[in-house]
N, CA, C and O atoms as a Tinker XYZ file with bonds, in Angstrom:
   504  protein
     1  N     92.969000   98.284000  101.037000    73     2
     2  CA    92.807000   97.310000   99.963000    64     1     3
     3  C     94.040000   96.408000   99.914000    63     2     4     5
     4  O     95.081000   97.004000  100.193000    81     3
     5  N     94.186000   94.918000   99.581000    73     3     6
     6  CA    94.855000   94.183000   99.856000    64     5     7
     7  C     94.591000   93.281000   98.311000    63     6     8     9
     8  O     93.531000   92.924000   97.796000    81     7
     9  N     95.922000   93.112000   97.880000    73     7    10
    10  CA    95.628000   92.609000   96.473000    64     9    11
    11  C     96.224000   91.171000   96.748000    63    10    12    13
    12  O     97.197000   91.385000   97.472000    81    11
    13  N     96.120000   89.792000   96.524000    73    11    14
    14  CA    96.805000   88.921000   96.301000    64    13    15
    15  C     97.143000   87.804000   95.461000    63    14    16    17
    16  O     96.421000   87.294000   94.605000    81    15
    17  N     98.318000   87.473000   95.790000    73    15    18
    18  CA    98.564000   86.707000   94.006000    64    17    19
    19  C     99.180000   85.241000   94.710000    63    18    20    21
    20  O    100.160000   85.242000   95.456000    81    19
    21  N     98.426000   84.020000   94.333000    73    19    22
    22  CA    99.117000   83.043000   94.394000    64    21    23
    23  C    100.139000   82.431000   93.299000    63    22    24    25
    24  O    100.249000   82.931000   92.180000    81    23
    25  N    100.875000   81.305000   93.724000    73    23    26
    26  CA   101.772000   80.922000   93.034000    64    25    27
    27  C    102.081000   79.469000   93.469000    63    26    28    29
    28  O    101.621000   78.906000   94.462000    81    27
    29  N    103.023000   78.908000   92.469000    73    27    30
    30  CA   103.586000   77.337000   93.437000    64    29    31
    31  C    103.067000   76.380000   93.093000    63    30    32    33
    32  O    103.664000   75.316000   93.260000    81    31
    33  N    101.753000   76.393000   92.480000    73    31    34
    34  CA   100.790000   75.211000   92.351000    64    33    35
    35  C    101.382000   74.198000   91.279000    63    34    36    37
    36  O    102.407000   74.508000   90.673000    81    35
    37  N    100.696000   72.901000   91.027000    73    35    38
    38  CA   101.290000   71.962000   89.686000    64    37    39
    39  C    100.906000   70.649000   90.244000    63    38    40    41
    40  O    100.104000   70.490000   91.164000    81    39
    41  N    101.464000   69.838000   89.690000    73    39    42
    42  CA   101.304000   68.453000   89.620000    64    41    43
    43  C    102.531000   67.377000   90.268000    63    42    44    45
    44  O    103.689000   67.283000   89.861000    81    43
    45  N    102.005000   66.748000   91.197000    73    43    46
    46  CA   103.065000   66.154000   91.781000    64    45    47
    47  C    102.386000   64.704000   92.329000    63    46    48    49
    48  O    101.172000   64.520000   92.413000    81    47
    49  N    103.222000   63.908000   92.613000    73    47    50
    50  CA   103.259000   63.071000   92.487000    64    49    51
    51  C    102.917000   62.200000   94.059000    63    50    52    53
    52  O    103.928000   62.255000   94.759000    81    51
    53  N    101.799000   61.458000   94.730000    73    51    54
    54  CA   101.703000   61.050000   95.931000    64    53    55
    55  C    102.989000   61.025000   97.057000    63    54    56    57
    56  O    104.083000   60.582000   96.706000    81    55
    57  N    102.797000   61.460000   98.226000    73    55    58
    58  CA   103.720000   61.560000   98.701000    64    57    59
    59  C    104.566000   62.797000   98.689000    63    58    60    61
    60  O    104.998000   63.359000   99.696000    81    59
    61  N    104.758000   63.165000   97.445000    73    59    62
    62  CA   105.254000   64.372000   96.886000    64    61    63
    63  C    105.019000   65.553000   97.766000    63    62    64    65
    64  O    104.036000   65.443000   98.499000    81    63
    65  N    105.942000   67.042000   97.885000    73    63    66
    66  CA   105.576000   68.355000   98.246000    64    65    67
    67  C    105.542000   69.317000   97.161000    63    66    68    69
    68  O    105.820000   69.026000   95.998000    81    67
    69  N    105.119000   70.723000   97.649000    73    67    70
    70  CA   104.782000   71.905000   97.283000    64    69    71
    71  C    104.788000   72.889000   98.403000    63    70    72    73
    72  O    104.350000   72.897000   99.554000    81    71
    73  N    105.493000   73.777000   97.586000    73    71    74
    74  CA   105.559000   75.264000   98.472000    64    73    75
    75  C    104.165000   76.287000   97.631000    63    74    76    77
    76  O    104.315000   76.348000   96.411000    81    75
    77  N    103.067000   76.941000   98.115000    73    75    78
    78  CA   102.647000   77.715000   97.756000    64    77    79
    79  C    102.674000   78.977000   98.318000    63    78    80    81
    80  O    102.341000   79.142000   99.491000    81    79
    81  N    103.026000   79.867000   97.622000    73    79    82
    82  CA   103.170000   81.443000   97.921000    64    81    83
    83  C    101.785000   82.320000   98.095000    63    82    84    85
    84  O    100.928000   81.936000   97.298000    81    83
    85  N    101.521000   82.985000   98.614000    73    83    86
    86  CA   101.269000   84.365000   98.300000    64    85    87
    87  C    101.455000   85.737000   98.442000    63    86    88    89
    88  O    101.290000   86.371000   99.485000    81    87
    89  N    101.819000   86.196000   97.313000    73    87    90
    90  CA   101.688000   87.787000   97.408000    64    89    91
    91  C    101.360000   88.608000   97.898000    63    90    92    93
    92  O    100.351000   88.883000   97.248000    81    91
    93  N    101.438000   89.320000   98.650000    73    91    94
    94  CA   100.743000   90.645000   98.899000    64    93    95
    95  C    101.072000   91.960000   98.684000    63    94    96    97
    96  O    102.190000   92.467000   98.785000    81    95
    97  N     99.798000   92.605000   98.311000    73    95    98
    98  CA   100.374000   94.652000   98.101000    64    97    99
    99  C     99.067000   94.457000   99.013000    63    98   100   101
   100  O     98.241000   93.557000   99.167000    81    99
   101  N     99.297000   95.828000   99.578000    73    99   102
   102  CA    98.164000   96.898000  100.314000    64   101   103
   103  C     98.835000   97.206000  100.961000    63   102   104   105
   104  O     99.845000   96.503000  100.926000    81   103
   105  N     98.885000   98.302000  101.935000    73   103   106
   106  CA    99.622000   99.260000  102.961000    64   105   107
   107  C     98.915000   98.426000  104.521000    63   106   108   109
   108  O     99.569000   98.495000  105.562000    81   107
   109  N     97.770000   97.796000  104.494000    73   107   110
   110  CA    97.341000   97.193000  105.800000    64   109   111
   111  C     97.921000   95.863000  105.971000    63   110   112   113
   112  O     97.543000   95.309000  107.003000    81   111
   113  N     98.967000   95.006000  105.039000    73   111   114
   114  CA    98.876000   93.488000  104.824000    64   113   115
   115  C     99.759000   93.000000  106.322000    63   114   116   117
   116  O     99.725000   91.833000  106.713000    81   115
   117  N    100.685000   94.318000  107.206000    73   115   118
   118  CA   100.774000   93.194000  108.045000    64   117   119
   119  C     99.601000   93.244000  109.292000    63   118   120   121
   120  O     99.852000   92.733000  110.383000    81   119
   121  N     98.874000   93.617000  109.136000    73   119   122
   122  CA    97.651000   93.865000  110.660000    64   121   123
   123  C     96.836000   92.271000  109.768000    63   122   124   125
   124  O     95.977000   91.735000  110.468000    81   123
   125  N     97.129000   91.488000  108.146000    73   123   126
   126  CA    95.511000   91.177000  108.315000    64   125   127
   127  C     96.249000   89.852000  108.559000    63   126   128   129
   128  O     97.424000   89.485000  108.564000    81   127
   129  N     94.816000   89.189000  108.795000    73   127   130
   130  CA    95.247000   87.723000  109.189000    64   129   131
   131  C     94.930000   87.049000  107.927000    63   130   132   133
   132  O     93.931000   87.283000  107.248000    81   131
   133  N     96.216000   85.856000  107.551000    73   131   134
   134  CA    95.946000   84.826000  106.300000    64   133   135
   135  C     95.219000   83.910000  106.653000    63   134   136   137
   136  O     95.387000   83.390000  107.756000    81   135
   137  N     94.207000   83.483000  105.773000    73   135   138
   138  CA    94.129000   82.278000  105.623000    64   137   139
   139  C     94.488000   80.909000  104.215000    63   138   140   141
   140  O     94.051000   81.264000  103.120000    81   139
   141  N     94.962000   79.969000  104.219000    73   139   142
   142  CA    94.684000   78.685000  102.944000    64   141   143
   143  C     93.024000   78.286000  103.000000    63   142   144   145
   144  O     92.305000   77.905000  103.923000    81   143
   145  N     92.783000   78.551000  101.607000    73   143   146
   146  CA    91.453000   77.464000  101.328000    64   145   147
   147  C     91.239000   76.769000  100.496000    63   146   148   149
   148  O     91.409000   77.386000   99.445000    81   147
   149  N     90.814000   75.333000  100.240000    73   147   150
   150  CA    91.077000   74.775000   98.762000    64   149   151
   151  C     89.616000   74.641000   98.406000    63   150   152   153
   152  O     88.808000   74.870000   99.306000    81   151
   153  N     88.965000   74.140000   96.657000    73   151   154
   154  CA    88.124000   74.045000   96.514000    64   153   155
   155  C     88.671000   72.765000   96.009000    63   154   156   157
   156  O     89.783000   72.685000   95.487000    81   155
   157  N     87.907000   71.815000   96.166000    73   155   158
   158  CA    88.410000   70.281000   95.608000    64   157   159
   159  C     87.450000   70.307000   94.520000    63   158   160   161
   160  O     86.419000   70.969000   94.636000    81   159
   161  N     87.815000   69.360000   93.029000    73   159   162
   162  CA    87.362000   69.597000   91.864000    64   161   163
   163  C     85.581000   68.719000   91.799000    63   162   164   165
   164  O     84.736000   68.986000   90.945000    81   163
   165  N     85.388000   67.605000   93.020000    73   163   166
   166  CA    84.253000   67.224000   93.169000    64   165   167
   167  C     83.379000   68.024000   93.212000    63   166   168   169
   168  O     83.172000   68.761000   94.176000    81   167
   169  N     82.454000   67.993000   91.728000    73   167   170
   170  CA    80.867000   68.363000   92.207000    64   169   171
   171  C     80.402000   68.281000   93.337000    63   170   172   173
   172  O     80.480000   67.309000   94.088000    81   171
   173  N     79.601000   69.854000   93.639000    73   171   174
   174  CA    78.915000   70.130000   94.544000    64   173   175
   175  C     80.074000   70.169000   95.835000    63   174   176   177
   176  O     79.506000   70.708000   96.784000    81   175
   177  N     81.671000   69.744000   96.260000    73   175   178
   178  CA    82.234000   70.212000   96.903000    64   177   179
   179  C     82.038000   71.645000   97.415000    63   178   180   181
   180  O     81.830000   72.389000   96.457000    81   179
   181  N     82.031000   72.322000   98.642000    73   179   182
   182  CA    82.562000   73.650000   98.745000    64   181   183
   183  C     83.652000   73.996000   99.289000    63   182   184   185
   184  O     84.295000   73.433000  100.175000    81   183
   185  N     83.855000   74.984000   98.710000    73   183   186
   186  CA    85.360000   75.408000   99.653000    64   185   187
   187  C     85.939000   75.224000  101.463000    63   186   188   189
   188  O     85.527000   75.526000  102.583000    81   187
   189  N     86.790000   74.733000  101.014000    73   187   190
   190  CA    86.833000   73.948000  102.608000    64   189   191
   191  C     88.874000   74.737000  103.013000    63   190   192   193
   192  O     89.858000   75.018000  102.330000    81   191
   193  N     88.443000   74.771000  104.719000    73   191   194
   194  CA    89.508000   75.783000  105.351000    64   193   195
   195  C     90.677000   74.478000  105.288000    63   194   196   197
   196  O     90.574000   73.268000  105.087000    81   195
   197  N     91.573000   75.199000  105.508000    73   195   198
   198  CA    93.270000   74.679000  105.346000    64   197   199
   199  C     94.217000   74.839000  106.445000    63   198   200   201
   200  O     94.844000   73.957000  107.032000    81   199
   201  N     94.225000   76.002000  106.618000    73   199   202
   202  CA    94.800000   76.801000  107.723000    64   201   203
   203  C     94.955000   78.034000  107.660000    63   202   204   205
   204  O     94.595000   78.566000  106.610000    81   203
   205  N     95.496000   78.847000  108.675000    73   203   206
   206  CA    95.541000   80.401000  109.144000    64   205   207
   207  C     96.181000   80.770000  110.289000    63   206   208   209
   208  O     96.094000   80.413000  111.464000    81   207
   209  N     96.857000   81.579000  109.681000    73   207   210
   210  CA    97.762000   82.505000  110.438000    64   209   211
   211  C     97.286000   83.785000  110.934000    63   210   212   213
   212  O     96.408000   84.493000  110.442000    81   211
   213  N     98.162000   84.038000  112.240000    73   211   214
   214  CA    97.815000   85.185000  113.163000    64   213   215
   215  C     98.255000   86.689000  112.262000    63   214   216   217
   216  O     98.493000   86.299000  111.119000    81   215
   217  N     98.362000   87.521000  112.296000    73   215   218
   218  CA    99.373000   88.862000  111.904000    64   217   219
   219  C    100.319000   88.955000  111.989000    63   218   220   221
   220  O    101.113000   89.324000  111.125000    81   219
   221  N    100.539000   88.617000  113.164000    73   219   222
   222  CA   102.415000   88.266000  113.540000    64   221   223
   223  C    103.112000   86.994000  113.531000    63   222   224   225
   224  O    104.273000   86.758000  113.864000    81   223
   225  N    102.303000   86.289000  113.138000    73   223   226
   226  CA   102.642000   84.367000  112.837000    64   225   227
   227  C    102.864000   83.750000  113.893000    63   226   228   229
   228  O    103.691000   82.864000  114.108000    81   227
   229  N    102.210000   84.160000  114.484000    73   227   230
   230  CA   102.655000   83.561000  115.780000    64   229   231
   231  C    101.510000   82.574000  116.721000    63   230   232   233
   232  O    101.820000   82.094000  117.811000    81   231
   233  N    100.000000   82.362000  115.999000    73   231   234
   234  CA    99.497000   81.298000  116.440000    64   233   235
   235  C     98.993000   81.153000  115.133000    63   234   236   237
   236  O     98.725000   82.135000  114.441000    81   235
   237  N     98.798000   79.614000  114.627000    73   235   238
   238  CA    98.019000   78.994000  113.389000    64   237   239
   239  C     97.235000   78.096000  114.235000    63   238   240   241
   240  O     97.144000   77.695000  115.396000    81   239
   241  N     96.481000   77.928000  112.549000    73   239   242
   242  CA    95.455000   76.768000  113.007000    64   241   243
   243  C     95.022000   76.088000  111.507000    63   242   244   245
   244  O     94.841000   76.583000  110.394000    81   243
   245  N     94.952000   74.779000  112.014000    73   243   246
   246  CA    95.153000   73.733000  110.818000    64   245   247
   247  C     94.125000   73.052000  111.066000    63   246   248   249
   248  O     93.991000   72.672000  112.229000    81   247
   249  N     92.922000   72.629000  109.902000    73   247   250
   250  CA    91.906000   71.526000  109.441000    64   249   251
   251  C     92.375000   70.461000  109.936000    63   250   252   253
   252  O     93.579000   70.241000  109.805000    81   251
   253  N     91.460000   69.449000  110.691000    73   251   254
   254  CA    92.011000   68.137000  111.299000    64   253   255
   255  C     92.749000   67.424000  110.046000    63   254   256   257
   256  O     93.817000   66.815000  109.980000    81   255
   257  N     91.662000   67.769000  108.975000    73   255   258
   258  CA    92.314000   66.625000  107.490000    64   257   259
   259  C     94.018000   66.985000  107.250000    63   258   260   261
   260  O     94.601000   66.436000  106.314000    81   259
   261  N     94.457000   67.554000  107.793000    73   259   262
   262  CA    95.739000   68.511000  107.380000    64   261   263
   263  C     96.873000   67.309000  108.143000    63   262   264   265
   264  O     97.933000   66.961000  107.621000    81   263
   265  N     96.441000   66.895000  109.239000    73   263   266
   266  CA    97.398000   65.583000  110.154000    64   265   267
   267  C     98.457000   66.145000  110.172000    63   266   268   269
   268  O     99.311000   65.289000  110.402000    81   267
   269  N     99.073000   67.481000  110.016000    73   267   270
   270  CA   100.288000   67.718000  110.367000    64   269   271
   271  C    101.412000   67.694000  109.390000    63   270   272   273
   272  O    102.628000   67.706000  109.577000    81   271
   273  N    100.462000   67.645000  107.935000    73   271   274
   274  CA   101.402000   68.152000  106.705000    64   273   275
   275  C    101.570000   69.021000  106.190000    63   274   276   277
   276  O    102.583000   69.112000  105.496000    81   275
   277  N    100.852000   69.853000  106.264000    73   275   278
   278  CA   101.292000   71.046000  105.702000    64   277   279
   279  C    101.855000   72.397000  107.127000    63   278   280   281
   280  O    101.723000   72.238000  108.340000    81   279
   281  N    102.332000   73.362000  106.562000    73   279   282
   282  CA   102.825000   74.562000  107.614000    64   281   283
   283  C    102.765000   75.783000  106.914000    63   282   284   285
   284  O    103.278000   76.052000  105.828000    81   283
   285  N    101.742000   76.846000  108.022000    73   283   286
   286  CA   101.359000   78.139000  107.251000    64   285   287
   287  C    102.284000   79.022000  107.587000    63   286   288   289
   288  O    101.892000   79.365000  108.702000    81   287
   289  N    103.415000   79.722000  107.333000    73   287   290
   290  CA   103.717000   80.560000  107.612000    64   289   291
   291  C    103.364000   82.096000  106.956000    63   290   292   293
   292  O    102.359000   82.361000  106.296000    81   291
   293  N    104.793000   83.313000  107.425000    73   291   294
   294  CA   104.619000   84.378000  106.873000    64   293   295
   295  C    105.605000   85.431000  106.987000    63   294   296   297
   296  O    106.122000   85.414000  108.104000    81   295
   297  N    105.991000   86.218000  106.331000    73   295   298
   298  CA   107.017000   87.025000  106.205000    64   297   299
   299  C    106.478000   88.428000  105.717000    63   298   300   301
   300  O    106.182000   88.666000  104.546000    81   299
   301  N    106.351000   89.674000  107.163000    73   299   302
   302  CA   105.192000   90.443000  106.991000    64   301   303
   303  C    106.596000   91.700000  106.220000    63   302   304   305
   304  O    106.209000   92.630000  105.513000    81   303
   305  N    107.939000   91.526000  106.473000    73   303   306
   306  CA   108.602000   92.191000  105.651000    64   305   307
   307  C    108.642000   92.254000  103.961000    63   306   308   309
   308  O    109.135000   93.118000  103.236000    81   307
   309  N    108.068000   91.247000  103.683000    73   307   310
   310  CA   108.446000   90.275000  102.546000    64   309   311
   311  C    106.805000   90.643000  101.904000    63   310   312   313
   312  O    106.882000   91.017000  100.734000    81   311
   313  N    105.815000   90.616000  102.279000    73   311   314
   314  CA   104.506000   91.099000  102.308000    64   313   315
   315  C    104.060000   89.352000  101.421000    63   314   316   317
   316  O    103.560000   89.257000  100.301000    81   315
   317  N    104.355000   88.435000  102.145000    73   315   318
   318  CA   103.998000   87.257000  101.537000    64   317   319
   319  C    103.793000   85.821000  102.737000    63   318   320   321
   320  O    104.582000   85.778000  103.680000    81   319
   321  N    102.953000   84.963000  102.634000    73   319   322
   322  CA   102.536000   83.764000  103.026000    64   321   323
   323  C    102.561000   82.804000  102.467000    63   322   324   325
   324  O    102.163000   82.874000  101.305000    81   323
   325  N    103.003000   81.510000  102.954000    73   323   326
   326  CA   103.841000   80.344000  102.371000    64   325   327
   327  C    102.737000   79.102000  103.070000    63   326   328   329
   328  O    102.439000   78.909000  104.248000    81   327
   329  N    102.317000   78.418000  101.872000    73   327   330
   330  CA   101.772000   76.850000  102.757000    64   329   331
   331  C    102.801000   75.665000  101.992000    63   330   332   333
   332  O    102.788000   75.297000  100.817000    81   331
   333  N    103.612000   75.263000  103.033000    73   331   334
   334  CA   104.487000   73.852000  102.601000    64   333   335
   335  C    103.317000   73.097000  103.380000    63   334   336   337
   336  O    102.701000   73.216000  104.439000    81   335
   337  N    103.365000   71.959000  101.877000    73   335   338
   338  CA   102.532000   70.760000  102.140000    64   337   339
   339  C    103.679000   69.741000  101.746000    63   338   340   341
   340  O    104.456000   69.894000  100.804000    81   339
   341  N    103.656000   68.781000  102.541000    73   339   342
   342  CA   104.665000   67.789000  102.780000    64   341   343
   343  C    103.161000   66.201000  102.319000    63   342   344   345
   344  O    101.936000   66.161000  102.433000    81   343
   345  N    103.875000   65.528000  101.980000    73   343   346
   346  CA   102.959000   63.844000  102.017000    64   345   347
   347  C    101.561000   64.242000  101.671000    63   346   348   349
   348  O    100.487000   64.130000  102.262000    81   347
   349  N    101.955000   64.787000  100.420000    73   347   350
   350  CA   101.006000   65.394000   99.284000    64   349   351
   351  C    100.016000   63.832000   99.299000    63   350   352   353
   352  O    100.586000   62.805000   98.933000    81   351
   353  N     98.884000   63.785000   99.638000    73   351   354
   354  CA    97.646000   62.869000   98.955000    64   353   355
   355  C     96.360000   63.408000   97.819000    63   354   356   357
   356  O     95.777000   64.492000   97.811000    81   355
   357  N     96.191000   62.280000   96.945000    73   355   358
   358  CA    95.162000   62.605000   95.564000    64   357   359
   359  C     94.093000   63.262000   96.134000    63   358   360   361
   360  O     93.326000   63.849000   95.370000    81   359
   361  N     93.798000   63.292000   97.825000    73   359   362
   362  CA    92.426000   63.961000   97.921000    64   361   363
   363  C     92.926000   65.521000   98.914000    63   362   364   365
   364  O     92.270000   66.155000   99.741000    81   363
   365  N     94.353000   65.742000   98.386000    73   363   366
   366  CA    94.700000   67.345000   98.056000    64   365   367
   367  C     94.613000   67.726000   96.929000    63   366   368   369
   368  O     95.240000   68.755000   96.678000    81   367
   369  N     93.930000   67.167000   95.953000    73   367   370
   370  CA    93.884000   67.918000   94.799000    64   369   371
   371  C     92.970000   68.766000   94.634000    63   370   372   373
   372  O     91.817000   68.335000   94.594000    81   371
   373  N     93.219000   70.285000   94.485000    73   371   374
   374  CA    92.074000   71.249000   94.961000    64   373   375
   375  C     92.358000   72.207000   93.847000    63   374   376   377
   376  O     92.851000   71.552000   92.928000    81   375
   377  N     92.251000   73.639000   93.484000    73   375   378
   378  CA    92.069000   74.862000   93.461000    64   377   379
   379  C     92.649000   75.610000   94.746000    63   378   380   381
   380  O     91.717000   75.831000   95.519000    81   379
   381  N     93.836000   76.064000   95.228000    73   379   382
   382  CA    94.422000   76.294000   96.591000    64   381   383
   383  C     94.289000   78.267000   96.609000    63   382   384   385
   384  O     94.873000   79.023000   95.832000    81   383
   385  N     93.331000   78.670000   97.760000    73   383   386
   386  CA    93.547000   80.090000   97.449000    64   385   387
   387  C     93.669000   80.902000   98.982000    63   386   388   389
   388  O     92.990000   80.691000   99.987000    81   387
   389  N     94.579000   81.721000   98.822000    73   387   390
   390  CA    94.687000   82.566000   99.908000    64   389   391
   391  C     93.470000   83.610000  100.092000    63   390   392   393
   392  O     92.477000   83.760000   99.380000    81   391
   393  N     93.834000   84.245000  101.201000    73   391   394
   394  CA    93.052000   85.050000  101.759000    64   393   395
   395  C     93.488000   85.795000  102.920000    63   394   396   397
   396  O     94.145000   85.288000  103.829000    81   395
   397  N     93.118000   86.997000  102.881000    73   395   398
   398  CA    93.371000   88.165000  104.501000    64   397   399
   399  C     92.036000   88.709000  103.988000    63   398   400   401
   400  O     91.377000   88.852000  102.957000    81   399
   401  N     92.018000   88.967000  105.543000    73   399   402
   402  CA    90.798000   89.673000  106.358000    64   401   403
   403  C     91.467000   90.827000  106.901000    63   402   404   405
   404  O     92.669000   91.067000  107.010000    81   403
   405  N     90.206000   91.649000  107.294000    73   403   406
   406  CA    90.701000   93.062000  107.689000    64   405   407
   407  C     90.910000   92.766000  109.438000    63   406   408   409
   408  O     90.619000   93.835000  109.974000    81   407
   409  N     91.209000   91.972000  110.273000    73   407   410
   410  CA    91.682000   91.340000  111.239000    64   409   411
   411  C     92.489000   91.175000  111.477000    63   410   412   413
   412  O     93.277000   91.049000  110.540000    81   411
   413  N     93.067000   91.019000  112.935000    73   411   414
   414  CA    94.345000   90.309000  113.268000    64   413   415
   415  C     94.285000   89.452000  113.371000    63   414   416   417
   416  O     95.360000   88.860000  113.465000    81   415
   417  N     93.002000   88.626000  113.445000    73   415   418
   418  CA    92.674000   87.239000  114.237000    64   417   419
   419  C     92.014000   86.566000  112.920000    63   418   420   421
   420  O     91.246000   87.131000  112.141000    81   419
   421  N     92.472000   85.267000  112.849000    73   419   422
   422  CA    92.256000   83.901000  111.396000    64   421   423
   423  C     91.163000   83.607000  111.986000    63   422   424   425
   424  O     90.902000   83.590000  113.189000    81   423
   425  N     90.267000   83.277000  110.714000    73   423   426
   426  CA    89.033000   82.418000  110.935000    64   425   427
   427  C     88.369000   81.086000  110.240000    63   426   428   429
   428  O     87.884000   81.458000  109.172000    81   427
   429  N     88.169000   79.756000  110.420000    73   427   430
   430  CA    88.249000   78.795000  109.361000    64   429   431
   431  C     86.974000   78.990000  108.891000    63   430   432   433
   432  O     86.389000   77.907000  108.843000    81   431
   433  N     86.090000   80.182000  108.416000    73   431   434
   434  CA    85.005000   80.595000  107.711000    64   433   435
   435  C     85.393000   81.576000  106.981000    63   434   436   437
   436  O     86.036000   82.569000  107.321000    81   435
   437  N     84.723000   81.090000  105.286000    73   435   438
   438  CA    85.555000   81.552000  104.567000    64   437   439
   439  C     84.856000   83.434000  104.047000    63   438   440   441
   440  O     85.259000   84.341000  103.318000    81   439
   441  N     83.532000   83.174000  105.035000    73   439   442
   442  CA    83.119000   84.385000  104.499000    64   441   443
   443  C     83.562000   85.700000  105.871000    63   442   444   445
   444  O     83.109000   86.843000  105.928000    81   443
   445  N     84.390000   85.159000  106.678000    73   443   446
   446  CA    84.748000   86.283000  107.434000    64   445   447
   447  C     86.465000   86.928000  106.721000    63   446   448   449
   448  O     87.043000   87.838000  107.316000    81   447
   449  N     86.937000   86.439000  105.721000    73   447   450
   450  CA    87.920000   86.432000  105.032000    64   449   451
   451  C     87.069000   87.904000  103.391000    63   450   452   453
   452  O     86.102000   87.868000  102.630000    81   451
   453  N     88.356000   89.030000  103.704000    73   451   454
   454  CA    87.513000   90.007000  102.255000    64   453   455
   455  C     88.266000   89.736000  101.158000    63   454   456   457
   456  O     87.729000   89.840000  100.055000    81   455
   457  N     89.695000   89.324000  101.263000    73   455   458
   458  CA    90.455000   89.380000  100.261000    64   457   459
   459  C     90.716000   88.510000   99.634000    63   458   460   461
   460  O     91.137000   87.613000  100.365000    81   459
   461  N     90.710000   88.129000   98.259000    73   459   462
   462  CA    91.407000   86.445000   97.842000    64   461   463
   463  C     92.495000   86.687000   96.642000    63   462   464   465
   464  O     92.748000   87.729000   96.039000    81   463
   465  N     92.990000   85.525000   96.512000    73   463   466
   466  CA    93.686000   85.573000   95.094000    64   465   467
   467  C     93.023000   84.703000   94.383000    63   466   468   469
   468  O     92.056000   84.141000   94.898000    81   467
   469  N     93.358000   84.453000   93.233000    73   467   470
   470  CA    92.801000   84.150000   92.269000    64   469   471
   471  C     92.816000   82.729000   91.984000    63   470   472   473
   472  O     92.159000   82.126000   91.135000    81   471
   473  N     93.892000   82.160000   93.043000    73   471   474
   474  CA    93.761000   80.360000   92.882000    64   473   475
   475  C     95.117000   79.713000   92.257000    63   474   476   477
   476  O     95.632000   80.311000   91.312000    81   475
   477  N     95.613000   78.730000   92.656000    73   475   478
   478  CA    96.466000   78.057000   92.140000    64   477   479
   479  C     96.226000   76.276000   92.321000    63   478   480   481
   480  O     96.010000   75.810000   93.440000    81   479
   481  N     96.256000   75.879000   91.770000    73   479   482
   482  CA    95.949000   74.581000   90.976000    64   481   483
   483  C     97.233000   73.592000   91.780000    63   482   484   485
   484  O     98.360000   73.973000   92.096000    81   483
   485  N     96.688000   72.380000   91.947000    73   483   486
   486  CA    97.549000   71.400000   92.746000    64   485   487
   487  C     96.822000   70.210000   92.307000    63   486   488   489
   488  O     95.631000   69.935000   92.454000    81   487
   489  N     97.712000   69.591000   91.771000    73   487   490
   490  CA    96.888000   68.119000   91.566000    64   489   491
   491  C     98.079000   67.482000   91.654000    63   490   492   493
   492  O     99.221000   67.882000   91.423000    81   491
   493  N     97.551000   66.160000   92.117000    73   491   494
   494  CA    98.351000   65.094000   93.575000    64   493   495
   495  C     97.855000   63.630000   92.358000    63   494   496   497
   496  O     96.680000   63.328000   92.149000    81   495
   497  N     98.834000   63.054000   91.832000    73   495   498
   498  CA    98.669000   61.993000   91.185000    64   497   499
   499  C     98.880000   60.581000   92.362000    63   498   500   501
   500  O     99.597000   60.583000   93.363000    81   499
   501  N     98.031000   59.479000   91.864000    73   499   502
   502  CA    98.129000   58.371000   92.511000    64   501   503
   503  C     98.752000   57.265000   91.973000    63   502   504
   504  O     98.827000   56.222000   92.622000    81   503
């Protein structure tokens, strides 16, 4: 079992960054693989992938929409995962939530992912 807690989220300003955290407890958290997912506040939106990390951080993979701003890391001593988003835009404004799977290997489908946290909030002013 793998519990997780996000953090980091708020209001910032175009252009602007954010560090988001997550937490982890469970005794399996360094075998699973993370993933970022946001839900953007548009009706009928669905949850759409972000990026994901390996177990050992050592290969990611990033949503084309991502262009190379944000970076997933992870610190499996630390039992926590970090998304810096750099050149924050209004259509990052989401609901931002982590996730591990009982895997070593990331997947940008959000139903191969068992674990989530509970969400942290990011809104990107224009």
């Amino acid at each position: 079992q793998v519990q997780l807690t996000e953090s980091g989220g708020g209001l910032v300003q175009t252009g602007g960054s954010l560090r988001l955290s997550c937490a982890a407890s469970g005794r399996t958290f360094p075998y699973n693989a993370m993933g970022w997912f946001r839900q953007p506040p548009s009706p009928g939106k669905e949850r759409e992938f972000v990026a994901a990390i390996s177990w050992n951080g050592r290969r990611t993979d990033y949503a084309d929409s991502i262009e190379g701003r944000f970076t997933i890391s992870r610190d499996n001593a630390k039992n926590t995962a970090w998304l810096q988003m750099n050149s924050l835009k209004p259509e990052d404004t989401a609901v931002y939530y982590c996730a591990a799977r009982t895997s070593i290997n990331w997947s940008r489908s959000d139903y191969a992912y068992d674990y989530w946290g509970q969400g942290t909030q990011v809104t990107v002013s224009s």
